[in-house]
N, C-alpha and C positions, 0 to 999 in steps of 0.2 A: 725436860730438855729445853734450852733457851736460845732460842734463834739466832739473836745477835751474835754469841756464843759461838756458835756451832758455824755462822758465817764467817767470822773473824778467822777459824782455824781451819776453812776451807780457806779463804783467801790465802793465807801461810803456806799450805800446799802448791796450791798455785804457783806462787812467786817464785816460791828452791825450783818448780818442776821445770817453769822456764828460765829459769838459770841454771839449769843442770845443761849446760849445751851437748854433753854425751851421749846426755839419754833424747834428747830430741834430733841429734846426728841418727841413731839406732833406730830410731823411729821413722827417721825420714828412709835409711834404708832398708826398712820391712816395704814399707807402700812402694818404693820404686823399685822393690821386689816383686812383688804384686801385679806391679803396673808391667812387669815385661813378662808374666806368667801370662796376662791376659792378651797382648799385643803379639808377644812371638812365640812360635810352635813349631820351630824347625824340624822336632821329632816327631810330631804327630801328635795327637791327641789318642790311638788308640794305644790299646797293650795286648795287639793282637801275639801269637808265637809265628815262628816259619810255619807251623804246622794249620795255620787257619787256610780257610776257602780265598782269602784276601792275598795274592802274592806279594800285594805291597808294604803291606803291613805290617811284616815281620823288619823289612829295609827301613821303615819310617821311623817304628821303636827304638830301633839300635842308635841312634844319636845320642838319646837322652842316658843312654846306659852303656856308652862304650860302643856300639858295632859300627855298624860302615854307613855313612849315609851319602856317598857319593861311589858310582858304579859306571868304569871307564868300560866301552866296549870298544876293543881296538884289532886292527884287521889292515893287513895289508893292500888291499885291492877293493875296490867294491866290486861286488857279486849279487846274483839271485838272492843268497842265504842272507847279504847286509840286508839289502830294500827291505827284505821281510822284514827282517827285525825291527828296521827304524821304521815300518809301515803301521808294526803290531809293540809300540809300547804301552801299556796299560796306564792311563791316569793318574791312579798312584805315583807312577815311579817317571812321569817324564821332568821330573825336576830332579832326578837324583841319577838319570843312565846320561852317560853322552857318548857317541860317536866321537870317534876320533882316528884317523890313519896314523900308525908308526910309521918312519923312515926305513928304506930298503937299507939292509944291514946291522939294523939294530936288533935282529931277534938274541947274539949272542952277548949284549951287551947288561951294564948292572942295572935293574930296576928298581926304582925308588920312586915312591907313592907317601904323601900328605898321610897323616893320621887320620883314621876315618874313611880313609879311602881305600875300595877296589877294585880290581879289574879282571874281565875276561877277554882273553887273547885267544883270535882266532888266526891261525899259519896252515897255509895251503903247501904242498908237496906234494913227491910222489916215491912211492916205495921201493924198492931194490927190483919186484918186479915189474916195475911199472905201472903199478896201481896210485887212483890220484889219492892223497893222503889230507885230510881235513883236521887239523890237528887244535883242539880246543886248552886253557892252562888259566887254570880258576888263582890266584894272587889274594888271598885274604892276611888279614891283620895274622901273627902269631901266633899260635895257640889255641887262636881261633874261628875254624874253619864254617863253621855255625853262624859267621854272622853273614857271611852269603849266600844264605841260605833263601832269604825273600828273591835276591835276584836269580839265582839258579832255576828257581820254581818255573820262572816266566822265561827265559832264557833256555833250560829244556824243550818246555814243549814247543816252543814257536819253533826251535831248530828243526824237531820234529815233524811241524808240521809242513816245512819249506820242503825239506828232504821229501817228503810222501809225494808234493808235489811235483819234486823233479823226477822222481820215479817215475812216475805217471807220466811226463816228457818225454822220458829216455826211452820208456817202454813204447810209447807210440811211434819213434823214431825207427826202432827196430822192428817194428811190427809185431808187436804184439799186444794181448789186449791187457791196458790196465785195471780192466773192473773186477778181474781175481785177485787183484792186491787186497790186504784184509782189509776191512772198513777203517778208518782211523777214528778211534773212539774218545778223544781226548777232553776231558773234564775240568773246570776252574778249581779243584783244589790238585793238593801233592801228590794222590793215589793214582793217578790218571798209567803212569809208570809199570808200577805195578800191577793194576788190571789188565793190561798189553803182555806183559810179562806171563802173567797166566794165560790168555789167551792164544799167545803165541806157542807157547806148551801144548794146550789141545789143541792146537791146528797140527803141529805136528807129530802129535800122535794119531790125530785122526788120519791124516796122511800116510802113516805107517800102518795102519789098520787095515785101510783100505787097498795098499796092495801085498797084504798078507793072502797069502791061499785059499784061506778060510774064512776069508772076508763075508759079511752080509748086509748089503745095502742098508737095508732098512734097522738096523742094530742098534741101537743107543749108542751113546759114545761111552770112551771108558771111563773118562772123567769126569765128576761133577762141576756145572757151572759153580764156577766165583761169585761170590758179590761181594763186597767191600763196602763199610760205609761207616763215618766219624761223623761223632753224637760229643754234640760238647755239651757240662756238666750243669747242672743248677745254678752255680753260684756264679756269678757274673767277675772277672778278672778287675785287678788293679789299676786303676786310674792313674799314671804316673803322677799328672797335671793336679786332678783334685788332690793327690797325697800331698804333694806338694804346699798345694792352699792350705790344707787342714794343719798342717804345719806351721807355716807362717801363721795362723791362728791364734793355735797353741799355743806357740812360743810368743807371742804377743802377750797374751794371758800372765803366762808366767813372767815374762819379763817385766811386770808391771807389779805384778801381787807377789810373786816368790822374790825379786830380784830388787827390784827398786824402793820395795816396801819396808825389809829387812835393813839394807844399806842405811838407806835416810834414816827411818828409825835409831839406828845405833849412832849415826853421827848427829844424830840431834840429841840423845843420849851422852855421847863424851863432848861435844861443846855447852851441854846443863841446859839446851830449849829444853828439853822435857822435863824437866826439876822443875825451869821458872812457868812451865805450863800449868805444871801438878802444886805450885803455890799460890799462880792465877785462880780468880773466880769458876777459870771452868773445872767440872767432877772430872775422876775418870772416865764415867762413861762418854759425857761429852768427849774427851780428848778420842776415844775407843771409835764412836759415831762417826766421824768428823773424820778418821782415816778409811772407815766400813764406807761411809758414801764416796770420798776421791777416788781412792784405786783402783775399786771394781767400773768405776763409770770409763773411767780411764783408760782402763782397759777393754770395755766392753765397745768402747767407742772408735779404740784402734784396731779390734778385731772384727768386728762389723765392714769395719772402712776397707780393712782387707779385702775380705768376703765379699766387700760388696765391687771392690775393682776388679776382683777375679770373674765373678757373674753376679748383677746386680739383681736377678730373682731368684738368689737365695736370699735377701732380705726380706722379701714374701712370706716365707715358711716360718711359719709358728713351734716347729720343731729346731729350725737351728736357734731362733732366740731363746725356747725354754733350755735347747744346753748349752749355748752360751753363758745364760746368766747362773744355771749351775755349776757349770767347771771355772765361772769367774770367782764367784762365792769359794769353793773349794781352795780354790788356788791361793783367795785372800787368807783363809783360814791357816793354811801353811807356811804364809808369807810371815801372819804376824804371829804364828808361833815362834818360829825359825827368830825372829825378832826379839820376842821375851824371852829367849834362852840364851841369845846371843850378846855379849855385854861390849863389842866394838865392831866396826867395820868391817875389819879383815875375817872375825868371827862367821860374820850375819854372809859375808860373800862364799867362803869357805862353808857354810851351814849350807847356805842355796845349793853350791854344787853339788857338794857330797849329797844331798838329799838325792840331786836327779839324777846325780850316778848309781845310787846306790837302786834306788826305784828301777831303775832301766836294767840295771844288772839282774835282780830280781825278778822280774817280767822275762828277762831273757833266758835263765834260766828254768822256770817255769814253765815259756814255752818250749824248748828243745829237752826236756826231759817228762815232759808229762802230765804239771803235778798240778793236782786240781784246789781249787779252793783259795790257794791265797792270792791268785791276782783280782780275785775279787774284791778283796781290801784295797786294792789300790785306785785309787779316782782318776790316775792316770792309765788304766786297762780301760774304761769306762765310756772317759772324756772325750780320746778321740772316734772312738768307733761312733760315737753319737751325730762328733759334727762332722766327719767324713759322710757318715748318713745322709744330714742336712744338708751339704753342699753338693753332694751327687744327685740330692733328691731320691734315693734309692731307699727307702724306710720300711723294714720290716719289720715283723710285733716283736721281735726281742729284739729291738733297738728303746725298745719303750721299756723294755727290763733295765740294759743299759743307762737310761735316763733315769730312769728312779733308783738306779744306784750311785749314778753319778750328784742326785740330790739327799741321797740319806748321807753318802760319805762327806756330801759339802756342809751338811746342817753338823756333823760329828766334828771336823776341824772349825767351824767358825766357833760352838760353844767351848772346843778348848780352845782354842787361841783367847777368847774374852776372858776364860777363867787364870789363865795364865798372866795375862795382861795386867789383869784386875791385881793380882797376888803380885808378881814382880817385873812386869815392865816396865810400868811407867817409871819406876824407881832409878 
């Protein structure tokens, strides 16, 4: 191989790559894609459900996936029940609940609320018998009453716990004592309901028991205690945020080795550079070389830069760069097959798609039916699970199965792309 050679037809790359202003548009917005992954997090970072210990955290998700990330809490008067509330908002959520008083006479009028947003409406009354009436009216998106579910959580029990204390007011008022009111047992996750629920059951059964006839003090009760308690699973939940990164990754990869590789190739192909290349002093393999070192660096260079504006210690790990530079290798091998098969542009554009639809459809299928064995074959089952790895820092030993599959299948496409190359691409 001859250096001169080999520099002259990097230099060549270089020059189309920046005059290609398309692809360095496309480029500029993967990184200021990047750049707003890592600056703003209006969703949150976790991927908690309604169902975690965290009330807020179910309210935080829902932006990035559709649910409610603004929660009006609105009330005619202030009361005991508001102070509480706006006393006890939890951290999480005091950037996403507001206080707000409606106007007297609007309770029958039409409500209309911004996307993303909702509201709990609290309306005070009193009932035909003159009982005062506390009237609560949950306002969620469509369809979808599940996404106020984070704020419900917190929003419950605090109600909850206002009311015990005005019991406890009322009861001293009238004289009597409130230290037989049952204990208020109220817990930070969503069970808290339902342990009261059961509770409130054997209290009054035992009550019934007790003035039965046949009662005996010292009896066991008839019911057995409750416990309740949520055990979440081994496998730790999806990362919106890093899926995200792993993404802009990938698709950097490919956009350089699947996408950009093929193109140029075939249009240097129908305007004869590659004829007048292949009659030049350089061999094939030079010309073969000389694209093996531009695109994968290329690529490796705008996927790193990603990665590294998203969190700059995953450039640290020895594991995201062994699968980067294999799913970069992979993707080149694709790239310049899809290239030597392709005999125009329109070809080599239409080859790239259809390849990653057809791969993605396959994958999808495989997943929702069962079937084992052939996503195997694919370096795209492999690739991302590797650098998702990497980027979360989250590395298990079959992530090192993954890696050494995502290097056997990258060594299997680069020697057919050379052999194909070799036989009829350059031509």
């Amino acid at each position: 191989m001859r250096w001169y050679i080999l520099r002259a037809l990097l230099g060549k790359e270089i020059r189309r790559h920046l005059a290609n202003r398309g692809g360095l548009a496309f480029a500029a917005l993967l990184l200021v894609a990047a750049l707003l992954l890592s600056v703003f997090n209006p969703a949150g970072s976790g991927s908690a459900t309604p169902n975690t210990g965290n009330p807020g955290m179910a309210a935080e998700t829902g932006g990035l996936i559709g649910g409610v990330h603004h929660c009006y809490i609105e009330y005619g008067a202030d009361s005991p029940l508001i102070a509480h509330l706006k006393a006890n908002v939890p951290p999480a959520l005091r950037s996403s609940i507001r206080f707000r008083q409606y106007p007297p006479g609007s309770a029958n009028q039409l409500i209309t609320y911004p996307s993303g947003v909702g509201s709990i409406q609290i309306r005070t009354g009193r009932t035909d018998e003159g009982r005062d009436l506390l009237q609560f009216l949950i306002w969620h998106p469509k369809d979808h009453p599940g996404a106020m579910a984070g704020y419900e959580q917190w929003f419950w029990r605090e109600v909850r716990r206002s009311l015990q204390d005005e019991a406890a007011r009322r009861l001293l008022q009238v004289g009597a004592d409130p230290s037989r009111l049952l204990p208020l047992s109220i817990s930070n996750d969503d069970l808290w309901a339902v342990r009261e629920s059961f509770q409130g059951l054997s209290a009054q059964v035992e009550l019934l028991r007790l003035e039965s006839p046949g009662a005996q003090a010292n009896s066991p009760p008839l019911l057995p205690m409750i416990e309740i308690r949520r055990e979440g699973l081994g496998g730790t939940p999806l990362d919106f945020r890093s899926a995200i990164a792993t993404a802009l990754v990938v698709f950097a990869l490919y956009f350089t080795c699947v996408y950009l590789l093929p193109t140029l190739n075939c249009e240097e192909r129908e305007r004869g550079v590659l004829l007048a290349q292949a009659l030049s002093p350089a061999s094939p393999f030079e010309i073969l070389a000389a694209k093996f070192l531009f695109y994968p660096v290329i690529g490796i260079s705008l996927a790193s830069l990603l990665a590294g504006i998203y969190q700059p210690l995953i450039l640290t790990r020895l594991f995201f760069w062994l699968s980067l530079v294999s799913l970069a290798a992979g993707f080149l091998g694709i790239g310049m097959t899809v290239a030597s098969l392709a005999r125009t542009q329109r070809a080599a554009f239409l080859g790239s798609m259809c390849y990653l639809m057809s791969v993605a459809l396959i994958l999808l299928i495989c997943q929702q039916n069962n079937i084992p064995g052939l996503p195997y074959l694919a370096i795209e089952y492999h690739g991302p699970r590797v650098l998702h790895a990497a980027i979360t820092g989250v590395i298990h030993p079959y992530h090192w199965f993954h890696l050494l599959g995502t290097m056997l299948l990258a060594i299997t496409w680069v020697v057919a792309a050379a052999v194909l190359f070799r036989r009829r691409g350059w031509q």
